[in-house]
N, CA, C and O atoms as a printed pandas DataFrame, in Angstrom:
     atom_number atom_name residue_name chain_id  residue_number  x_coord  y_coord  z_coord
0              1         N          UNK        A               1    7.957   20.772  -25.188
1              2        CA          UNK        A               1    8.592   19.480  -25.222
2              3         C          UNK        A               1    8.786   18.966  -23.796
3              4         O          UNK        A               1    8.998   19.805  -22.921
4              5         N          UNK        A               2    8.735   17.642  -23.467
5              6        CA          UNK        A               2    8.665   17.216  -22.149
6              7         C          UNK        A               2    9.625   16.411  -21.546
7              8         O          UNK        A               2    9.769   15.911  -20.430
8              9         N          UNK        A               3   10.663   16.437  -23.314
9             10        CA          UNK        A               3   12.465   16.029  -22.288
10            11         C          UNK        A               3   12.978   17.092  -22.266
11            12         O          UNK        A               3   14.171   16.808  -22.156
12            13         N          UNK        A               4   12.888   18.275  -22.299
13            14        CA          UNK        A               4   13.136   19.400  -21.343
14            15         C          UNK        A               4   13.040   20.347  -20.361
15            16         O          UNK        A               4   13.709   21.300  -19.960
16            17         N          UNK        A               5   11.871   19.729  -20.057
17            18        CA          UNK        A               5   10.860   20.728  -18.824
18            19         C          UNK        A               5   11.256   20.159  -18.178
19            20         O          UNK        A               5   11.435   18.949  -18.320
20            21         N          UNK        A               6   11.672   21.125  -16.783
21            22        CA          UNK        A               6   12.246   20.426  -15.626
22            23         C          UNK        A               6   10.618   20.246  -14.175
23            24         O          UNK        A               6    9.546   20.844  -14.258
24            25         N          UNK        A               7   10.810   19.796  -13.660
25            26        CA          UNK        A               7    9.906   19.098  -12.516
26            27         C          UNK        A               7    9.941   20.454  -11.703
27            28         O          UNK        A               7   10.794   21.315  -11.486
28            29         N          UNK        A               8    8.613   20.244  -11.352
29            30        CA          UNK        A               8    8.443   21.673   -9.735
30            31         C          UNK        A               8    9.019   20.528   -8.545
31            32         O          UNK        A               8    8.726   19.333   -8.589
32            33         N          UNK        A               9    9.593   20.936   -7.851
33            34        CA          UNK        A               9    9.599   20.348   -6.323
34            35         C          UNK        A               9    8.800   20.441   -5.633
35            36         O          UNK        A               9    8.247   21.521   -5.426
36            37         N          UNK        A              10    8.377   19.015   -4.871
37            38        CA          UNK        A              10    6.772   18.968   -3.650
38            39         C          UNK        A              10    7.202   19.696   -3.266
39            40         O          UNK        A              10    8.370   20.073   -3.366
40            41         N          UNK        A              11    6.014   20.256   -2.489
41            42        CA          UNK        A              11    5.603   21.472   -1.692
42            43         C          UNK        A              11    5.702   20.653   -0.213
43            44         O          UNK        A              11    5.289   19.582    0.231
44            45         N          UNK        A              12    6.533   21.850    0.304
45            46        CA          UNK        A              12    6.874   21.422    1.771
46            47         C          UNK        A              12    5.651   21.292    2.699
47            48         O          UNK        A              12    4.726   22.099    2.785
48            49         N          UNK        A              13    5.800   20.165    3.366
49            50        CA          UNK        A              13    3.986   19.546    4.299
50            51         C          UNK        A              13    5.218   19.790    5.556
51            52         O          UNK        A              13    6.377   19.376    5.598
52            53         N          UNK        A              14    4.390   20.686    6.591
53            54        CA          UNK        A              14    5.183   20.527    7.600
54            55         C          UNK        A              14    4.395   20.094    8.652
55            56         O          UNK        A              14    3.867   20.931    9.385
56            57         N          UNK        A              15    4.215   18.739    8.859
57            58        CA          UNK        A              15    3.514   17.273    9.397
58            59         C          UNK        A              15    4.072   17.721   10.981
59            60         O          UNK        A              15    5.094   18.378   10.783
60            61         N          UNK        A              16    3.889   17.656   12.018
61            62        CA          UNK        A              16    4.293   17.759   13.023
62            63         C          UNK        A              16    4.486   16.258   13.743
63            64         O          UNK        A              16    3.450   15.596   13.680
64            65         N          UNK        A              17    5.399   15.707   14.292
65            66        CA          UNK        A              17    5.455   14.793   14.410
66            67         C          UNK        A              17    4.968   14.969   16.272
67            68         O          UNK        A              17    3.911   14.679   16.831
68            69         N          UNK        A              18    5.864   15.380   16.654
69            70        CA          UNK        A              18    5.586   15.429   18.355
70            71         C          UNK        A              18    4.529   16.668   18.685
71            72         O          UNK        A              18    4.742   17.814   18.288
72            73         N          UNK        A              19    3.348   16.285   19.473
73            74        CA          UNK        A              19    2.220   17.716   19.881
74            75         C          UNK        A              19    2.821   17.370   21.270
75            76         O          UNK        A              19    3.406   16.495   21.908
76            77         N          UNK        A              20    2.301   18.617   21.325
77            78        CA          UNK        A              20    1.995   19.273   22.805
78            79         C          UNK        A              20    0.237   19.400   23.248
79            80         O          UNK        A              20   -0.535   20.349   23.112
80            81         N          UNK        A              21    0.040   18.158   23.763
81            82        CA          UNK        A              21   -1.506   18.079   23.509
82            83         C          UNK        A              21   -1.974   18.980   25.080
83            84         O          UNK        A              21   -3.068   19.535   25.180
84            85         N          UNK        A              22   -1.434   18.982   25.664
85            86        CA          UNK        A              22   -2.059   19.573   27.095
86            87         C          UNK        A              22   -2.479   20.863   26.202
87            88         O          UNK        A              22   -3.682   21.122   26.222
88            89         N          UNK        A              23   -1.570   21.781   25.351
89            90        CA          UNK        A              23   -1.252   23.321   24.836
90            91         C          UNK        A              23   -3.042   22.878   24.195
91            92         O          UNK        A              23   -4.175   23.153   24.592
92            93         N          UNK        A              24   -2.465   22.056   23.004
93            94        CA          UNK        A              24   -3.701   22.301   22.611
94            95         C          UNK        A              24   -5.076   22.135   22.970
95            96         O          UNK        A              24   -5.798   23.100   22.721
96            97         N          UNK        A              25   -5.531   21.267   23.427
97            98        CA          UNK        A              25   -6.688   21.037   24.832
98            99         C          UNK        A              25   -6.685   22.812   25.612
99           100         O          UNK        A              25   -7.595   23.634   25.508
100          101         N          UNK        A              26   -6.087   22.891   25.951
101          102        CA          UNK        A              26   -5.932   24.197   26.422
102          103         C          UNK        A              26   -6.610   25.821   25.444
103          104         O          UNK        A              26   -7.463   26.659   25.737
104          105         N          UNK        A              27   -5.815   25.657   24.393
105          106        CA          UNK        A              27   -6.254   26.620   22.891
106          107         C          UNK        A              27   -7.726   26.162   23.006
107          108         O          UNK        A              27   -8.564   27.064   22.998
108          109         N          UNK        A              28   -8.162   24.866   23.114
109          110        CA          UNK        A              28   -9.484   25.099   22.786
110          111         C          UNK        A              28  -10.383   25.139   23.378
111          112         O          UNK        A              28  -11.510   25.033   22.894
112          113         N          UNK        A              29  -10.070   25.345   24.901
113          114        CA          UNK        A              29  -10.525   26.010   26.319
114          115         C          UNK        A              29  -11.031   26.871   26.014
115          116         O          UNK        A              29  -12.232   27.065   25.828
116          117         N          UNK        A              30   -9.636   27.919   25.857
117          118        CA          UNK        A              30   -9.571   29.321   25.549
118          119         C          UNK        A              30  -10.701   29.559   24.772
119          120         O          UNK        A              30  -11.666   30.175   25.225
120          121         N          UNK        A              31  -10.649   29.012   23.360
121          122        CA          UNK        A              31  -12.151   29.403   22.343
122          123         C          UNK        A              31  -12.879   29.325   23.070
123          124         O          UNK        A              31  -13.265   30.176   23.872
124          125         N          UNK        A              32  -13.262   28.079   22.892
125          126        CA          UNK        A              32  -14.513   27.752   23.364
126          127         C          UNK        A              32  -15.302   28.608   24.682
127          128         O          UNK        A              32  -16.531   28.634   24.746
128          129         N          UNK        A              33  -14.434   29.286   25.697
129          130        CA          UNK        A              33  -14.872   30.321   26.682
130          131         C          UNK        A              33  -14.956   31.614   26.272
131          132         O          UNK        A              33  -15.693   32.401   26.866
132          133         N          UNK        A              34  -14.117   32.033   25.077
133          134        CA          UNK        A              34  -14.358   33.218   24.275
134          135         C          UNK        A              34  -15.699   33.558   23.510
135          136         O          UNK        A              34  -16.307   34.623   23.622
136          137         N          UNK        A              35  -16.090   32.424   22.665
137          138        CA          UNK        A              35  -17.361   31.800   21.829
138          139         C          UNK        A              35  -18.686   31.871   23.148
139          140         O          UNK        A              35  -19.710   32.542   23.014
140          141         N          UNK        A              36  -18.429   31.198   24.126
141          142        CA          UNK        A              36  -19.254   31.598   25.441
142          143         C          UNK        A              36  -19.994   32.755   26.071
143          144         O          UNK        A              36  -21.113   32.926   26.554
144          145         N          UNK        A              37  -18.608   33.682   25.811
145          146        CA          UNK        A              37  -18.777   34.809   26.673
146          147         C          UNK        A              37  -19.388   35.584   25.442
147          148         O          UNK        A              37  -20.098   36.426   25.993
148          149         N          UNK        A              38  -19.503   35.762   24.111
149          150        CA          UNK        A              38  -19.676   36.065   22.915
150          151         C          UNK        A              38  -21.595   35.837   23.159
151          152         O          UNK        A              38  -22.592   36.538   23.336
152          153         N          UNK        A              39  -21.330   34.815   23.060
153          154        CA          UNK        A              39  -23.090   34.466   23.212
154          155         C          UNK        A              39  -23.633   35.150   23.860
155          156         O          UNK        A              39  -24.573   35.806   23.410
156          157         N          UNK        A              40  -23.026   35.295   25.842
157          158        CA          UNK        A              40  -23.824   36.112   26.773
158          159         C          UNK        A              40  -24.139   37.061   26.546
159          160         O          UNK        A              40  -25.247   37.398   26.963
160          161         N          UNK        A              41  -23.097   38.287   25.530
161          162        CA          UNK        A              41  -23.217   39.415   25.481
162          163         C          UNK        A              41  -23.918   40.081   24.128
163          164         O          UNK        A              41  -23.803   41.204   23.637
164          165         N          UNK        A              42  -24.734   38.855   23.712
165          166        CA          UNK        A              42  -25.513   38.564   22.644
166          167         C          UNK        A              42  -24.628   38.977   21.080
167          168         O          UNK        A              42  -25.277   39.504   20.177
168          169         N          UNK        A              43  -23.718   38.796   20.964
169          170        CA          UNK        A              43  -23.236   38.924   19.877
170          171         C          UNK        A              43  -22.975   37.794   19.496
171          172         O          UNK        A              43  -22.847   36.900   20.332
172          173         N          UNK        A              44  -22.806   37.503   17.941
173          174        CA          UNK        A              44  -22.538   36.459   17.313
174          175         C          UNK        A              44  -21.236   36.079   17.080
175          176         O          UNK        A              44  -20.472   36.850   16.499
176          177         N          UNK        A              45  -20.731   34.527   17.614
177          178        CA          UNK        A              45  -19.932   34.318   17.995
178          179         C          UNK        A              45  -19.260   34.340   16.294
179          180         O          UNK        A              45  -19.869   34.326   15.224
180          181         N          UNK        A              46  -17.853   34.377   16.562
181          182        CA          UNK        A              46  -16.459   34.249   15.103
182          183         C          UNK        A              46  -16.632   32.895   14.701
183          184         O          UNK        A              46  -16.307   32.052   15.537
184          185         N          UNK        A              47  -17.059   32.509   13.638
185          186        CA          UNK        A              47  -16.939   30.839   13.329
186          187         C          UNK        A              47  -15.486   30.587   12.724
187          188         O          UNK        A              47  -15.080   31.144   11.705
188          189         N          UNK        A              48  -14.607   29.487   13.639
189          190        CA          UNK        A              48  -13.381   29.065   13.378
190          191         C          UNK        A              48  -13.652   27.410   12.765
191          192         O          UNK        A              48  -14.250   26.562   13.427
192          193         N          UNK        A              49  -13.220   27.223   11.713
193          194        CA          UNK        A              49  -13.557   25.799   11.719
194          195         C          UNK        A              49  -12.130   24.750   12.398
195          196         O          UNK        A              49  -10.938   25.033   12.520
196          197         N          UNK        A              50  -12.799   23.646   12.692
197          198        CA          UNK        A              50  -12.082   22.882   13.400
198          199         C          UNK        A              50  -10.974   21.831   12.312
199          200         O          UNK        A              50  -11.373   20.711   11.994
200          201         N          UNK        A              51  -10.137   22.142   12.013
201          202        CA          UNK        A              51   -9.267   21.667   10.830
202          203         C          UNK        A              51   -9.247   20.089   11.275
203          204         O          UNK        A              51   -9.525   19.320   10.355
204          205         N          UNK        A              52   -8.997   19.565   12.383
205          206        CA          UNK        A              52   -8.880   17.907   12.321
206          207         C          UNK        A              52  -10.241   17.332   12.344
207          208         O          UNK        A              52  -10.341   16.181   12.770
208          209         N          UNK        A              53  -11.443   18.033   11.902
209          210        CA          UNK        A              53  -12.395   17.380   11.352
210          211         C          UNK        A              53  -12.883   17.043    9.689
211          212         O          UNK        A              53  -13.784   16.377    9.179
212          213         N          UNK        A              54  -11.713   17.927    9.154
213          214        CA          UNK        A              54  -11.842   17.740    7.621
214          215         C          UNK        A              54  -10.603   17.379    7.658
215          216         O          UNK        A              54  -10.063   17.682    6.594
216          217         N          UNK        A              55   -9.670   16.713    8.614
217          218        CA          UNK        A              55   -8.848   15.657    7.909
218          219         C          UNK        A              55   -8.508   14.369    7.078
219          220         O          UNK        A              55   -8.641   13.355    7.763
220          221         N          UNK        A              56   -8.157   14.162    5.953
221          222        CA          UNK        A              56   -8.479   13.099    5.619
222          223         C          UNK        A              56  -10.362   12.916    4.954
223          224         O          UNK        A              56  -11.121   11.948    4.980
224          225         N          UNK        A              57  -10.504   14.050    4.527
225          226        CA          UNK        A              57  -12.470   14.196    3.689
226          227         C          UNK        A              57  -12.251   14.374    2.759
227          228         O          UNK        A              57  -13.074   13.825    2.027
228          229         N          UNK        A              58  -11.506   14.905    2.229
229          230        CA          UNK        A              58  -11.085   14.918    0.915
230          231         C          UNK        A              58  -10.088   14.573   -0.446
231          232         O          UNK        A              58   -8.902   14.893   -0.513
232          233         N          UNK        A              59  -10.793   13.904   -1.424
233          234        CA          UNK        A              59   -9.527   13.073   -1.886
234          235         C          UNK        A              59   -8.304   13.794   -2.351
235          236         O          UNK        A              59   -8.384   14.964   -2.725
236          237         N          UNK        A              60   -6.895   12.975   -2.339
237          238        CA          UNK        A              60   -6.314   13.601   -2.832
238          239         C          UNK        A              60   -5.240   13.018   -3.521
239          240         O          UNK        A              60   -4.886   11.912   -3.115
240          241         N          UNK        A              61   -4.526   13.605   -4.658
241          242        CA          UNK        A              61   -3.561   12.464   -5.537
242          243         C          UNK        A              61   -4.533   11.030   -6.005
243          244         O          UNK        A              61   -4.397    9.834   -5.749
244          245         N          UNK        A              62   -5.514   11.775   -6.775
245          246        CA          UNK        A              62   -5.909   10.888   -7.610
246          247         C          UNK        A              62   -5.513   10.232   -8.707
247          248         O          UNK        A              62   -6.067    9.267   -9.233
248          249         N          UNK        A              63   -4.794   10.640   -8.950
249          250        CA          UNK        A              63   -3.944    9.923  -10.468
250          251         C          UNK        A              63   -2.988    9.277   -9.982
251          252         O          UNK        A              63   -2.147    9.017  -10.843
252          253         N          UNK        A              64   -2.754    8.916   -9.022
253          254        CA          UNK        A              64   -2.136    7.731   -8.082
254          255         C          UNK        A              64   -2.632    6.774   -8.286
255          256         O          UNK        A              64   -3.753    6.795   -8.794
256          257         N          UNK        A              65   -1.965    5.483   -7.954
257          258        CA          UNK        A              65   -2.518    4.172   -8.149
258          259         C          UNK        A              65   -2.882    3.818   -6.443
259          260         O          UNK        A              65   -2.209    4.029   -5.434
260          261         N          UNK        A              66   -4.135    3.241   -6.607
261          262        CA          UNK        A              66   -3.831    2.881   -5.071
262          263         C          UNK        A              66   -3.321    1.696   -4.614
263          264         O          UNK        A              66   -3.923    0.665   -4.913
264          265         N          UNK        A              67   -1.739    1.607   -3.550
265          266        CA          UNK        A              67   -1.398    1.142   -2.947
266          267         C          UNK        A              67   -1.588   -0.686   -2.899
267          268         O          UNK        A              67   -1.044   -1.678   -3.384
268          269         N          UNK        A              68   -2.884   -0.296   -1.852
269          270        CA          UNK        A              68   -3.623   -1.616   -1.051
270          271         C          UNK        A              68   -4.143   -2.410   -2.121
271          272         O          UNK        A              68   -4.294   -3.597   -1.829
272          273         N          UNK        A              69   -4.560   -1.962   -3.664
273          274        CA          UNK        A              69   -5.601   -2.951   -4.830
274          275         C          UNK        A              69   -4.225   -4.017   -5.473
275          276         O          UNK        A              69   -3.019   -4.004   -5.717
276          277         N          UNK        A              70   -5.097   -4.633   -5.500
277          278        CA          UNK        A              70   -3.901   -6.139   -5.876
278          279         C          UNK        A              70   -4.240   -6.009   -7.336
279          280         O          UNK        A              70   -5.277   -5.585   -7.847
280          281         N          UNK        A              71   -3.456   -6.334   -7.737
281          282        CA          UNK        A              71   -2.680   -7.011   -9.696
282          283         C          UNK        A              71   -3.175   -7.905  -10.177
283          284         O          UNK        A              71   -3.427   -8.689   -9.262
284          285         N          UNK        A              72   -3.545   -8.369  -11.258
285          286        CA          UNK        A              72   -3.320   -9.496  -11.438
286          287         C          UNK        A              72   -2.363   -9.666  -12.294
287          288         O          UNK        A              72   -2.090   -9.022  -13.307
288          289         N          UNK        A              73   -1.547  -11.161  -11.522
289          290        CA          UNK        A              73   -0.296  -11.325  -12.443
290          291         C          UNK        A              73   -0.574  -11.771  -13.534
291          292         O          UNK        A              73   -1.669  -12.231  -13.856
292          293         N          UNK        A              74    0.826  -11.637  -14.518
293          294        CA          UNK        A              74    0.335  -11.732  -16.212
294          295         C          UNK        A              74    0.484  -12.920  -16.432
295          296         O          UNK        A              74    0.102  -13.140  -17.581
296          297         N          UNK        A              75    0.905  -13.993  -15.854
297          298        CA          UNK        A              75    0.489  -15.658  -16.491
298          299         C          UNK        A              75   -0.844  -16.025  -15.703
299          300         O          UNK        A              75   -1.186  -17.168  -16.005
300          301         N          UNK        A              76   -1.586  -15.512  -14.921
301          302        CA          UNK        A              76   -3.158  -15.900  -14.684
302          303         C          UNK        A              76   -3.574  -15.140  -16.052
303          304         O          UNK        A              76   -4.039  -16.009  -16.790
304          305         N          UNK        A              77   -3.601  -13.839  -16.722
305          306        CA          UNK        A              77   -4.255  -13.209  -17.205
306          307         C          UNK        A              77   -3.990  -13.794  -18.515
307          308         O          UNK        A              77   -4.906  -13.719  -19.334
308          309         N          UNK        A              78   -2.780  -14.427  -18.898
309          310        CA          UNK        A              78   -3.123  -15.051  -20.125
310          311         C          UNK        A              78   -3.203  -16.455  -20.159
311          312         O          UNK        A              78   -2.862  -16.945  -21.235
312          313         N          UNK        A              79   -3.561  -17.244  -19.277
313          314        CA          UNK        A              79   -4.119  -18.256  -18.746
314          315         C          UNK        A              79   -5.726  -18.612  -18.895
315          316         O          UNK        A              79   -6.414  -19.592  -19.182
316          317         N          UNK        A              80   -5.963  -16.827  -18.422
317          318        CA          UNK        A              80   -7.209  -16.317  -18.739
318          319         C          UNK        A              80   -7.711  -16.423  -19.963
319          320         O          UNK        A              80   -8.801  -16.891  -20.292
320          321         N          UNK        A              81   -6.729  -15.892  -20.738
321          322        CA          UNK        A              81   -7.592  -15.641  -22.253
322          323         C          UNK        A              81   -7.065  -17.092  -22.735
323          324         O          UNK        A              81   -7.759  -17.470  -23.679
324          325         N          UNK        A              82   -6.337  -17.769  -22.486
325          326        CA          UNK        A              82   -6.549  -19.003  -23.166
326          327         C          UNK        A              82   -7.723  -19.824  -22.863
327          328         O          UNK        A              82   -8.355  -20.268  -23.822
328          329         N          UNK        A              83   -8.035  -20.040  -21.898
329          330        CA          UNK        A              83   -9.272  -20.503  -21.367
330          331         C          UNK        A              83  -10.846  -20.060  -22.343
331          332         O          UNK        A              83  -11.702  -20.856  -22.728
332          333         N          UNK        A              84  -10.822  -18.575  -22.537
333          334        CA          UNK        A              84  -11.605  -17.772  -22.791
334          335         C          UNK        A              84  -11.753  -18.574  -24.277
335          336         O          UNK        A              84  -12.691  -19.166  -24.811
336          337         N          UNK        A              85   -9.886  -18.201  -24.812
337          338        CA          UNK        A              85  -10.293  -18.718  -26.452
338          339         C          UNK        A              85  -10.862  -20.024  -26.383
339          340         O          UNK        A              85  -11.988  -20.011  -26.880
340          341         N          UNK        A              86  -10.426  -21.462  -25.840
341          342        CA          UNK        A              86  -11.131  -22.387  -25.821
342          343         C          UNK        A              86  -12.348  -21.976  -25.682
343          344         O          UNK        A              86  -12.746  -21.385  -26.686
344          345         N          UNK        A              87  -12.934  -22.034  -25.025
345          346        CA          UNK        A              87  -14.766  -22.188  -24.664
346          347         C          UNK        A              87  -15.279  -21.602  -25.961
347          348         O          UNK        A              87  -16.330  -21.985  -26.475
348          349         N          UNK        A              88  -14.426  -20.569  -26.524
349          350        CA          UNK        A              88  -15.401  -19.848  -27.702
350          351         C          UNK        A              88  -15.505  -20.613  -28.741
351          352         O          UNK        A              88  -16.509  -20.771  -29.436
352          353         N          UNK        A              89  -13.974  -21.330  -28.922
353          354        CA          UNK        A              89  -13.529  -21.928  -29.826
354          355         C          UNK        A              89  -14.936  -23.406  -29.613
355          356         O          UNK        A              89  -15.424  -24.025  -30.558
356          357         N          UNK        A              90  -15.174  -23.552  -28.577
357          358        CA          UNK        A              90  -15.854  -24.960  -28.418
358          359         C          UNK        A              90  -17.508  -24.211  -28.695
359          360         O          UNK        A              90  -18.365  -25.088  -28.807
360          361         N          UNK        A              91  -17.974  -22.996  -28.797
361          362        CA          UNK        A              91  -18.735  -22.563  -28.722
362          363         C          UNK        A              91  -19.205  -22.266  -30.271
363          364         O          UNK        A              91  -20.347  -21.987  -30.638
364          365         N          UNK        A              92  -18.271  -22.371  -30.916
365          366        CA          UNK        A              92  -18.804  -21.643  -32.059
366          367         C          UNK        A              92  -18.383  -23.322  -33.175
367          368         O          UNK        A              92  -18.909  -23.336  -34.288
368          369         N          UNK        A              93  -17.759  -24.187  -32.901
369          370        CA          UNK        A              93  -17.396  -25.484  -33.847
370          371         C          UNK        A              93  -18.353  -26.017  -33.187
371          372         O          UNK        A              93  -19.456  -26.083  -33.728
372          373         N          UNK        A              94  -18.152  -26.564  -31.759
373          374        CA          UNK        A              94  -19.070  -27.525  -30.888
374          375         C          UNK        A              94  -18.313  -28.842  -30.905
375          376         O          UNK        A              94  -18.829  -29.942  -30.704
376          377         N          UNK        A              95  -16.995  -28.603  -31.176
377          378        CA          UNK        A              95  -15.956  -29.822  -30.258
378          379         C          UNK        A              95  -14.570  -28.792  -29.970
379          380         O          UNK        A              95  -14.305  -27.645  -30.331
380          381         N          UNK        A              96  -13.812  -29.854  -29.101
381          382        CA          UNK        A              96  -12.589  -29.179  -28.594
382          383         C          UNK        A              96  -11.639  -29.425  -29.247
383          384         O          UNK        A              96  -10.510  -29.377  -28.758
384          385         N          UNK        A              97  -11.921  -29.829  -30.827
385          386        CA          UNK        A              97  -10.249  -30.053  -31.964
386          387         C          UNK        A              97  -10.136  -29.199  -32.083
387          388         O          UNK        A              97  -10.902  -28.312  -31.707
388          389         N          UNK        A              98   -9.001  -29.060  -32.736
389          390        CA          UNK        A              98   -7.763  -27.960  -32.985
390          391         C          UNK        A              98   -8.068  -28.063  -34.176
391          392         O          UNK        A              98   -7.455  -27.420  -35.028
């Protein structure tokens, strides 16, 4: 029954708001001269993938509505079908009486 099941709580996103970009520029010094020295000594380098290149690649919360798509309001839409019924109505008699 589903007026008694209680809700899971979101899962904590821990978003970082402030970087330390010198640190990281730095971290990827570090690899990247590790991966280097890996090559010289002919071994095959550790593949790390780079996480802020699959940011944002994949969808997510699809059963969401999206945001940004506009509505249409409900007196165009039955504005709409009145329109619609006329023409048919004129389409199928071949005048516009009632």
């Amino acid at each position: 029954m589903a007026l008694f099941t209680t809700r899971q709580p979101r899962r904590f996103r821990g978003v970082h708001i402030y970087t330390d970009e010198r640190k990281e520029k730095l971290e990827r010094l570090v690899a990247e001269a590790k991966r280097e020295e890996q090559i010289q000594r002919g071994e095959t380098p550790e593949y790390t993938p780079d996480i802020e290149s699959y940011r944002g690649k994949f969808a997510k919360n699809l059963h969401r509505a999206d945001p940004d798509r506009k509505r249409l309001h409900p007196g165009i839409a039955i504005a709409l079908i009145v329109v619609l019924l006329i023409i048919w109505h004129y389409l199928l008699t071949g005048s516009f009486r009632f």
